[in-house]
N, C-alpha and C positions, 0 to 999 in steps of 0.2 A: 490915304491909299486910293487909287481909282477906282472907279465905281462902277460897275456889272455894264454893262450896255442894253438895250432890250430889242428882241431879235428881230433879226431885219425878213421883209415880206418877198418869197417868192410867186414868180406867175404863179399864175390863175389866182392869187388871194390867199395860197396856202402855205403854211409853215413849213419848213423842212421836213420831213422823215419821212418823203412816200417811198424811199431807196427800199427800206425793211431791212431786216439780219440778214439777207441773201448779200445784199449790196457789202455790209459788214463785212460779211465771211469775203468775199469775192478782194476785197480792200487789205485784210490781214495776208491774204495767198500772195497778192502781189508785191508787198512791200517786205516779204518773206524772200520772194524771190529775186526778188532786186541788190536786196540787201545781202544775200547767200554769194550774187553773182560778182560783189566785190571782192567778197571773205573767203571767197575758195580759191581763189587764187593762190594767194600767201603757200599754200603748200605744192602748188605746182611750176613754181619759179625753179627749181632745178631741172623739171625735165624741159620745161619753154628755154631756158638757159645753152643745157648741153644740144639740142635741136638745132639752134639758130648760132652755135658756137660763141656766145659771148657769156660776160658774167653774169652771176645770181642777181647781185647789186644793179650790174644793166638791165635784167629781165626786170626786176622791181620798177623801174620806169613806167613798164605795162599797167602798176596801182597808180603811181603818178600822175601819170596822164588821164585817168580816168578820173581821178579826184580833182587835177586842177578846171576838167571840160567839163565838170557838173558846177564847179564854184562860180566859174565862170559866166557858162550858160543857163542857168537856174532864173537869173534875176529877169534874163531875156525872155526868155520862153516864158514865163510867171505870167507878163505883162500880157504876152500875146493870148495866153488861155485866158483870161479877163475879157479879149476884144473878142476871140472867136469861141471861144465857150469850153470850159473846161474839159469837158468829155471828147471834144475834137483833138484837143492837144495829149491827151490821155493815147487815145487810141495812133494818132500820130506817133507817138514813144514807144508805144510796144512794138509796132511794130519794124521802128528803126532800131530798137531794144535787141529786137528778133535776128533782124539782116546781121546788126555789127555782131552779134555770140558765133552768128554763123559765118559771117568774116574771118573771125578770130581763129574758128575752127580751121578754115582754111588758107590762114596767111601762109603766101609763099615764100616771104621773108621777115626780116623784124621789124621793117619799115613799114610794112601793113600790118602786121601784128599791132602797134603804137596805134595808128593809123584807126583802126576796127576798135581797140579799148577807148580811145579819146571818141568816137560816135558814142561808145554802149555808155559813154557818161555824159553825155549830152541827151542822148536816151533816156536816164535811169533821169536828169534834170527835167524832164517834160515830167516822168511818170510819176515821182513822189509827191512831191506837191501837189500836181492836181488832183493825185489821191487823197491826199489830207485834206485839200479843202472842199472835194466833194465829200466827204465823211463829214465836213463841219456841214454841210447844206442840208443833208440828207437824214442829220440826226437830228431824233425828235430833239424841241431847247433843253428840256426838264434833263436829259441823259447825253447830252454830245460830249461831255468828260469823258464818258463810260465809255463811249463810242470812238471816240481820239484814241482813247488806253489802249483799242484791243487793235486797233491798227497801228498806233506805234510797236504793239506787243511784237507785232510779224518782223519788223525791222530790230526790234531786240535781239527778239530772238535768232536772226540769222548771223549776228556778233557771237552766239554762242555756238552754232551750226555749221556756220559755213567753213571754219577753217578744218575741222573734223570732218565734213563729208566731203571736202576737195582732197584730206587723205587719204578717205576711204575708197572715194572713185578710183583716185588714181593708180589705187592698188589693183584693182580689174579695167579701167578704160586707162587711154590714153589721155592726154591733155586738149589735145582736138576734138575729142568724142565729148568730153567733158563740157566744152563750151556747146558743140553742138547741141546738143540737150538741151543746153538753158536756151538755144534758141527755139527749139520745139516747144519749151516752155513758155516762154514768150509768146507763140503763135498762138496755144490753148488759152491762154491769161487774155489776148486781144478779142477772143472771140467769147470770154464769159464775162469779162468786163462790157464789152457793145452792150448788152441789155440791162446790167446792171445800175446804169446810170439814168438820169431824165435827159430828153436829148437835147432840150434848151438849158442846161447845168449853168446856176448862176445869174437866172435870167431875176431881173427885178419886176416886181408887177407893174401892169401897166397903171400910168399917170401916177407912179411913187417916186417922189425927189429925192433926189440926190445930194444937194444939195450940203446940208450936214455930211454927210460919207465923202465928200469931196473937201470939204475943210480939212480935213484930217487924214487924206490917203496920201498925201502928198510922199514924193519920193523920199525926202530927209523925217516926213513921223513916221513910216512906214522900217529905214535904217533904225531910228530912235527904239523903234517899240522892240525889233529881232536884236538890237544890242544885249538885251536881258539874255536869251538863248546863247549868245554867244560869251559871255559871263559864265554861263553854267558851264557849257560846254569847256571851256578853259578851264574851269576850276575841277572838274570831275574827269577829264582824261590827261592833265597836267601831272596826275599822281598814277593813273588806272595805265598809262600808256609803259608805265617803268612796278607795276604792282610786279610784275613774272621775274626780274631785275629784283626788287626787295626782297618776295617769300626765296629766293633762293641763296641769296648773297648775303642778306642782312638776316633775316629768318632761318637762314640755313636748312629747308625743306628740301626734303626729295621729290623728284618727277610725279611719283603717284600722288602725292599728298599737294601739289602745287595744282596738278588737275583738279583735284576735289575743290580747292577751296578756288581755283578759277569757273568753275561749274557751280559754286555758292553764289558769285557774286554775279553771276550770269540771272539766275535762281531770284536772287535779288534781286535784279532793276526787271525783273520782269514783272514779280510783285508787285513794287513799287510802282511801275507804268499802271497796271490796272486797278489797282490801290487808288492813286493818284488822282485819277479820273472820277470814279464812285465817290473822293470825299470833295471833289469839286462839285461834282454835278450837289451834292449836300449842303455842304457847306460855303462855296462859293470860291471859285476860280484865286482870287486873291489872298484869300488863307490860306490855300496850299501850295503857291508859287512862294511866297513868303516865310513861311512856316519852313518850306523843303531848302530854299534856299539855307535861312538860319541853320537848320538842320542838319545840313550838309556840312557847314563849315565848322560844326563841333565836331561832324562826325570822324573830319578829317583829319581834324586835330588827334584826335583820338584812335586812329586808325595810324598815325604815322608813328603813335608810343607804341602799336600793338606789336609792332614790326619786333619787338624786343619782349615780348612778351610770348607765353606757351604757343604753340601750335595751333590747340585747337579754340584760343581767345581770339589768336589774330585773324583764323577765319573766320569765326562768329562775329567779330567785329567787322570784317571784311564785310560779310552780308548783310549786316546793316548799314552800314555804308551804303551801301547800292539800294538797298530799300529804301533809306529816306532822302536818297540824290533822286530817283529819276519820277517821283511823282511830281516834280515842276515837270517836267515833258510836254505829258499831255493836258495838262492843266492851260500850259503857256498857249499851247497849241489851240485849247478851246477857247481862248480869250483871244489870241490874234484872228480868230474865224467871226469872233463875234463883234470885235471893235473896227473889221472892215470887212463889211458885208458884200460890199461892193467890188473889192479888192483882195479878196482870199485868196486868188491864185496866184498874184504876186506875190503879197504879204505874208504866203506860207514858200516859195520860192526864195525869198529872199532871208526867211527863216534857216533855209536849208540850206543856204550859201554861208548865214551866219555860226550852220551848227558844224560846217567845213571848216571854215576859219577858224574858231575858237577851237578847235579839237587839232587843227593844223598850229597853232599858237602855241597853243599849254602842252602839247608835245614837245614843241620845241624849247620852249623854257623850261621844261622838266629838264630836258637833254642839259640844256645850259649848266642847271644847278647841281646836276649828279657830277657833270663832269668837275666843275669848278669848286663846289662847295659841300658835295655829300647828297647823300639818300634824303638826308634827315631834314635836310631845308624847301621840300617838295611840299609836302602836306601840309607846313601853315601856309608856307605862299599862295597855293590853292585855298587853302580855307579862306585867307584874306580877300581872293577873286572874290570868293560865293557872299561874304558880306557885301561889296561892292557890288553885285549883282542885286541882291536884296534891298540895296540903297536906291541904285536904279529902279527897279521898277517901283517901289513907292514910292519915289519924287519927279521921276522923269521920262518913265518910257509912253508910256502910255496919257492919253489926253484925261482931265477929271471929268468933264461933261462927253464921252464919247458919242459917236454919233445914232441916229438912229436910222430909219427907212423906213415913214408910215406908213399903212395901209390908205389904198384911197377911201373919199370921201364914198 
């Protein structure tokens, strides 16, 4: 299995963590709201719809396109916040983040409508990554699991958030007011992130080589390493993207009861994200990518019998599920910060490009298999992903001597 890296030296000589818990907190808001700004949507596709006189199915283009300009631009943008410094490219996004919600608010047709959501995800590609890999900089070594967990927790958590408060808004605002907001939100997020960061983010100390970090950052080991992420990613929303499809077709659950146990499973990876982190920063990055991975694909095995099983096993089952999938998250997340020091704002951009793709994949293969073959052939084929994930990263994603970045003499 590859073996831990030892942490790379920032200016002035000093190790990561002068950010403190403000930085944290300020890291969890944003990725909260990022993530809200995609998930609220889903329930105001009818009135953006009846507005601009076309279909539901047309309005859904508005997620489309915002998911294909972050896949997209992710890998780009990554690179550049490496050359011009992460917290430059951070605050660049929010505030393009800001203009496009507030575009969005006042597209005068659909063609700027598309137009405003393909920025706000060219936007949201500046701002995640370099959130995460400033969270990997700024966290002490001994705790950046911990520190990854509770900022993935913010983007968890707005998968359980955001589609429930886009139908609460919409019950008192409009659709346009709605966005407008998150672009207010955006402004307030641009101006509490400015101080929260160092203003050299990333910078290496001086007369520390590179040398080693450049063997290994290379554009295809950099691909190699997020293949793992995108493994998971396939194998956990392959099955999770048709679970609402299962509990009511195959489990024959009613609406209240299908909320509960989708509110489990929410419950669960959130758990699991900060779980995940704490037994890393412990027991070491590797065990728990590993372990979660294995984990995951009995879990799923197991979860695709439950579907036939009582009501309240298959949710209980359900939530485990989700507990022992997403503690690889932040695990993966602390290992890709550590094995390219040099290189975190790509190498977690092109992480984010990969957790697109593989969630863009195993959806579709899910689709594939429900339509062709059944509910029932979803959950091994997934489980199957997560061992192949598992396989990967202990033979091949990662390098075995990763690199370092010494302190100078």
């Amino acid at each position: 299995m590859s073996r831990e890296p030892q942490q790379a030296v920032h200016a002035g000589g000093r190790p990561p963590g002068a950010g403190g818990r403000g930085s944290l907190a300020v890291a969890f808001v944003t990725l909260l709201v990022i993530g809200t700004d995609l998930f609220v949507v889903s329930p105001l596709l009818p009135d953006i719809a009846r507005e601009f006189s076309v279909s539901t199915g047309a309005a859904g283009n508005s997620v489309t396109v915002f998911s294909v300009a972050y896949m997209v631009g992710a890998p780009f943008i990554g690179s550049l916040a490496d050359r011009l410094g992460r917290r430059t490219v951070l605050m660049t996004g929010l505030v393009a983040f800001g203009l496009a919600n507030v575009l969005t608010g006042l597209a005068p047709g659909f063609a700027v409508l598309l137009a405003a959501r393909a920025l706000a995800g060219l936007s949201a590609a500046a701002v995640t990554p370099s959130v995460q890999s400033l969270v990997g900089q700024v966290a002490p070594s001994e705790r950046r699991g911990s520190w990854m967990a509770v900022a993935t927790a913010g983007f968890l958590i707005s998968l359980s958030v955001g589609a429930p408060a886009g139908t609460a808004v919409a019950s008192w605002l409009s659709w346009r007011e709605t966005f407008a907001g998150l672009g207010v939100l955006a402004a307030v997020l641009a101006a509490v992130n400015l101080p929260a960061w160092p203003s050299r983010a990333g910078a290496l100390a001086a007369g520390a080589t590179q040398a080693g970090t450049e063997r290994t950052a290379t554009l295809p080991a950099k691909v190699r390493a997020v293949s793992v992420t995108g493994l998971w990613a396939f194998a956990v929303y392959s099955l999770y993207t048709y679970v609402g499809t299962g509990l009511r077709d195959v489990a024959h659950l009613g609406t209240g009861t299908v909320a509960t146990a989708l509110f489990v499973y929410g419950a669960g990876a959130v758990a699991g994200s900060l779980s995940g982190g704490r037994l890393a920063d412990r027991y070491g990055t590797g065990r728990v990518v590993t372990g979660s991975l294995l984990l995951l694909s009995v879990l799923e095995v197991a979860l695709g019998l439950a579907f036939h099983a009582p009501g309240p096993v298959l949710i209980a089952v359900l939530g485990l599920f989700a507990l022992t999938a997403y503690p690889c998250l932040p695990a993966y997340q602390s290992r890709l910060v550590a094995a390219f020091p040099a290189g975190a704002g790509s190498v977690m951009a092109w992480n984010s490009c990969f957790m697109y793709l593989g969630t863009s994949l195993g959806a579709a293969a899910g689709g594939t298999l429900l339509s062709s073959a059944g509910f029932g052939w979803i959950a091994p084929s997934g489980a199957v992903v997560a061992l192949l994930g598992a396989l990967v990263y202990s033979r091949w994603a990662l390098p075995r001597q990763p690199a370092t970045v010494p302190s100078p003499a």
